[in-house]
C-alpha positions in Angstrom: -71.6 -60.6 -16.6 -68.1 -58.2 -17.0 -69.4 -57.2 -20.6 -73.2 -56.5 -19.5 -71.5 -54.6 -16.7 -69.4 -52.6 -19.1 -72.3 -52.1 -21.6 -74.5 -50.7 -19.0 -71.8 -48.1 -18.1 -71.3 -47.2 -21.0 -75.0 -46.3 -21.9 -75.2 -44.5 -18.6 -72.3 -42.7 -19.5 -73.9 -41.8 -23.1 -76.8 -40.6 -21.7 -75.5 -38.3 -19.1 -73.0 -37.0 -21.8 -76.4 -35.9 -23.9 -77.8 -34.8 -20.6 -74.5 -32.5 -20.2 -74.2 -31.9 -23.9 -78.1 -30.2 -23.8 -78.0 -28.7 -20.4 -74.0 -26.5 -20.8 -74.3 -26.3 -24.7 -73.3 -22.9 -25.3 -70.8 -20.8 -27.3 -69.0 -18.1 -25.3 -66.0 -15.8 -26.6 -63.4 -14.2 -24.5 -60.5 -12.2 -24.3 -57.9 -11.1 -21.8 -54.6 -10.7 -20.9 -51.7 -12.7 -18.8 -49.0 -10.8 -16.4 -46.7 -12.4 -14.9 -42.7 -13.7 -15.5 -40.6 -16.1 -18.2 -38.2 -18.4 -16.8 -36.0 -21.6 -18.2 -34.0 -24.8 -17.5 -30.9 -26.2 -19.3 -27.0 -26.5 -19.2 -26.6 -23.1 -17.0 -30.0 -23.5 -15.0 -30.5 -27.6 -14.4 -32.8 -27.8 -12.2 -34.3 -24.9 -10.0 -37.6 -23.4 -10.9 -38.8 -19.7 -10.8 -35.2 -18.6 -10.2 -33.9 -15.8 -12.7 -37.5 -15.3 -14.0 -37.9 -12.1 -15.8 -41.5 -9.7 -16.3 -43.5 -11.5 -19.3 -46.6 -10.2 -20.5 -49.4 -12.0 -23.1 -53.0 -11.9 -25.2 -54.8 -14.4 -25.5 -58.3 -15.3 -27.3 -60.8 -18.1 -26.0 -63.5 -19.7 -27.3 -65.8 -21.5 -25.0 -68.1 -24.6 -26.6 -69.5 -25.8 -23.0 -68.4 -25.5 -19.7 -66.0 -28.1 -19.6 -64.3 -27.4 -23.0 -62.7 -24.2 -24.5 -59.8 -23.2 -27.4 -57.5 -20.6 -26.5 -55.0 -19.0 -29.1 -52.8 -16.2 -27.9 -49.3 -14.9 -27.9 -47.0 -14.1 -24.9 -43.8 -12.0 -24.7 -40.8 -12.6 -22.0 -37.3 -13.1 -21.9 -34.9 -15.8 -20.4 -31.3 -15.9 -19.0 -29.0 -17.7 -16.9 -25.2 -17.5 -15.5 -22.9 -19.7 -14.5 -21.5 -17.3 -12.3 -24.9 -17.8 -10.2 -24.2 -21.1 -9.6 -22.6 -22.9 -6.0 -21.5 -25.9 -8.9 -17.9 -25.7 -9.5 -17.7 -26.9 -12.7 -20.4 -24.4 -14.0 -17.9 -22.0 -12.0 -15.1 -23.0 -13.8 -17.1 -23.0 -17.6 -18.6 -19.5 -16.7 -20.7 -19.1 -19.6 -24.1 -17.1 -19.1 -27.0 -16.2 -21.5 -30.3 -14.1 -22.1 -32.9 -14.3 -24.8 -36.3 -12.9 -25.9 -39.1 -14.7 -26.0 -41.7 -14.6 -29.0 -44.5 -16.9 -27.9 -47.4 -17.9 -30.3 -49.7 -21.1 -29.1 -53.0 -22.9 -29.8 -54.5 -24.5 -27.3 -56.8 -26.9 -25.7 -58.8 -26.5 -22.2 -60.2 -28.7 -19.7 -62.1 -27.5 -16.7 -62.3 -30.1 -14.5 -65.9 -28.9 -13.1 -68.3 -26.8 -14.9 -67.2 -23.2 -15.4 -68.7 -20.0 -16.6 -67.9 -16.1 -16.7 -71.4 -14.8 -15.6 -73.0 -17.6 -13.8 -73.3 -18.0 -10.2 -73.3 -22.0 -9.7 -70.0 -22.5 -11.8 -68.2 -19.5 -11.2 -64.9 -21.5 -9.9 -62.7 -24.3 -11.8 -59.4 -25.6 -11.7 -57.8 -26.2 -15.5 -55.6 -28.2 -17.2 -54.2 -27.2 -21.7 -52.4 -28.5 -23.8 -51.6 -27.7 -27.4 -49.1 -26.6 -30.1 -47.0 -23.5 -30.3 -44.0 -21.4 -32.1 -41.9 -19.1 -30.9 -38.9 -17.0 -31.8 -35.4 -16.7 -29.9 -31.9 -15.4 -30.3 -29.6 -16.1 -27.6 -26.9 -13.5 -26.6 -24.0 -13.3 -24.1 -21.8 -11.2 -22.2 -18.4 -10.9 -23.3 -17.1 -8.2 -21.1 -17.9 -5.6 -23.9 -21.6 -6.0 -24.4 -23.9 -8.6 -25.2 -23.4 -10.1 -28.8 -25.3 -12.5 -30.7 -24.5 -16.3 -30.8 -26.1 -17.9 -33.4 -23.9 -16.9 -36.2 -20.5 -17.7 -34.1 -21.3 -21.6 -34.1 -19.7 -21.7 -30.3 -19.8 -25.6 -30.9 -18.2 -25.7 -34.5 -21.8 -26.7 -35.8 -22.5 -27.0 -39.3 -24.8 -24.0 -39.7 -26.2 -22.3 -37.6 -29.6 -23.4 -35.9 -33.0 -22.0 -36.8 -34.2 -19.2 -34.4 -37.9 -19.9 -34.9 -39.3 -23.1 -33.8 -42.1 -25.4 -33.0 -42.9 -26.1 -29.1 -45.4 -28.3 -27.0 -47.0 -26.1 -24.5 -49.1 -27.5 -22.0 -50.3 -26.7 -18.3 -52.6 -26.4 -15.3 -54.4 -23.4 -13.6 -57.4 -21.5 -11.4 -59.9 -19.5 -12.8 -62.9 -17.6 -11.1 -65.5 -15.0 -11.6 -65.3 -11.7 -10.2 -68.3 -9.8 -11.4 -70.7 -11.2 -14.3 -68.3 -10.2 -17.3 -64.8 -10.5 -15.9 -62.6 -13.5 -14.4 -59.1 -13.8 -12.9 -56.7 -16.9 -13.1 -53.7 -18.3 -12.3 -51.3 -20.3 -14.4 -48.5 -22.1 -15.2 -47.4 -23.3 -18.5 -44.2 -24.9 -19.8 -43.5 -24.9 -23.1 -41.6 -28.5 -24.4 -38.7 -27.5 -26.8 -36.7 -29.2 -29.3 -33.7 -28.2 -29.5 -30.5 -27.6 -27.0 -29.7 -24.3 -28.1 -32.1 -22.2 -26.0 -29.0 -21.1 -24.4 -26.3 -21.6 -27.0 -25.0 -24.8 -24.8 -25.5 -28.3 -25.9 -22.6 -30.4 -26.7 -18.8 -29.9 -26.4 -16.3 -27.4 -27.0 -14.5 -26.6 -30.8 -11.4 -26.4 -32.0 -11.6 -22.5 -32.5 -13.6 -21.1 -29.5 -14.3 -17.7 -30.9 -12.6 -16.1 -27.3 -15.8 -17.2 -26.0 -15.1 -20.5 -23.8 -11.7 -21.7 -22.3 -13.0 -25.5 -22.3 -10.3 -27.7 -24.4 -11.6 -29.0 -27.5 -13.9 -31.7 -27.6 -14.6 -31.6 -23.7 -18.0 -31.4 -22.5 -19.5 -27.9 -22.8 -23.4 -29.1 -21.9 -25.3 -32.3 -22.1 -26.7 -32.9 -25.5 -29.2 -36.0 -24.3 -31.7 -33.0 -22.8 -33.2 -30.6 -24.8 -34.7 -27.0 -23.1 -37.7 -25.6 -21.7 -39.0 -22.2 -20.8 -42.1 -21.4 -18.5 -44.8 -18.5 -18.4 -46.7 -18.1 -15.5 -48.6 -15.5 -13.9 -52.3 -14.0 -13.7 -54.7 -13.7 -16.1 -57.8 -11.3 -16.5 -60.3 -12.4 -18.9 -63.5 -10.1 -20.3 -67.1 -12.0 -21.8 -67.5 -10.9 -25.0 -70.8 -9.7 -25.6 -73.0 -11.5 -27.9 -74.5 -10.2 -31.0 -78.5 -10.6 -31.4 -78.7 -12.8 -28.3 -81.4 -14.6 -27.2 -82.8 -15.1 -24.0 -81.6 -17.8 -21.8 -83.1 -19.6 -18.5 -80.2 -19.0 -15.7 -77.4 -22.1 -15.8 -78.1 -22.7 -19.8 
């Protein structure tokens, strides 16, 4: 009885995907453009979200293949920073180390609406969205000294080996809003972190060297961050998006 139950799902399932497939088969391109702010979390900035976000800006591309579906490459600019001197934690008071990096963001991406959406139609003009994909990005973090902000991947602040790659892979994912506003153009609203592999973000990861380079007063091999987490860093903000207009395009009944 369980597996006639489960076969008869499954055709009804099969046919109203072909049903779906035929009735919001269409190709639509987009383009547009996310403003909004960068933020992160790591050794200085643990755990609160939103809090020393700076202005971040992106372009993005989006190809539509049905109202549900869509692929989105783009590429977002913003910068990060944190200090310990921010922080009510007294031993981040006592380490007092503080950061700031740009943010070169370049990501390919996967969309779901989770009910049928469309720039130019009337019956699906509202959606909320979830992506998920594969990115790179580009990032050299720099400190205060007290004489100006120099770079910190060449001084090895944890006595590393070499010094760690600046560009690197990330896992950016997120959830959003979208909606029409006229019959070409939609807003949105979004949030996306991006997953990171590495610790260095903000220069902090491990424990502190036997030569400190005058930029940490930690004794040597103390705890200077905790390795077992990597980084993140966040975009968020509003998007506009434009339909692209479609070359020789045929006529369509309204909703196809």
């Amino acid at each position: 009885m369980a597996k006639k139950l489960v076969i008869l799902i499954l055709c009804f399932c099969s046919v109203c995907g072909v049903s779906q497939t035929k009735k919001h088969h269409f190709r639509q391109k987009e383009a547009g453009i996310l403003v909004g702010g960068s933020y992160y979390l790591g050794d200085l900035n643990p755990r609160k979200h939103f809090i020393y976000s700076q202005p971040a800006a992106g372009i993005f591309f989006r190809y539509a293949t049905s109202y549900r579906y869509a692929f989105r490459f783009g590429f977002n600019y913003g910068s990060v920073g944190a200090s310990d001197s921010q922080s009510k934690e007294p031993d981040q008071l006592e380490r007092n180390l503080n950061f700031k990096s740009e943010i070169y963001d370049l990501h390919a991406i996967a969309e779901f609406n989770f009910v049928d959406y469309r720039i130019g139609n009337d019956k699906h003009y509202f959606t909320m969205f979830i992506f998920a994909g594969i990115g790179g990005y580009y990032f050299n973090p720099k400190a205060d000294l007290g004489n100006g902000y120099v770079n910190l991947n060449g001084l090895r602040t944890e006595g590393q080996g070499h010094a760690y790659p600046r560009y690197q892979l990330n896992l950016p994912f997120g959830v959003g809003l979208k909606w029409n506003i006229t019959s070409i153009f939609g807003l949105g609203i979004e949030w996306g972190p991006r997953k990171l592999f590495t610790d260095y973000l903000d220069d902090v990861s491990s424990t502190y060297p036997n030569i400190t380079q005058g930029i940490s007063r930690g004794s040597p091999g103390y705890m200077r961050g905790n390795p077992r987490s990597k980084d993140w860093y966040f975009f968020y903000g509003m998007t506009l998006t434009m339909r692209l207009p479609k070359l020789n395009q045929e006529c369509h009944k309204e909703g196809f």
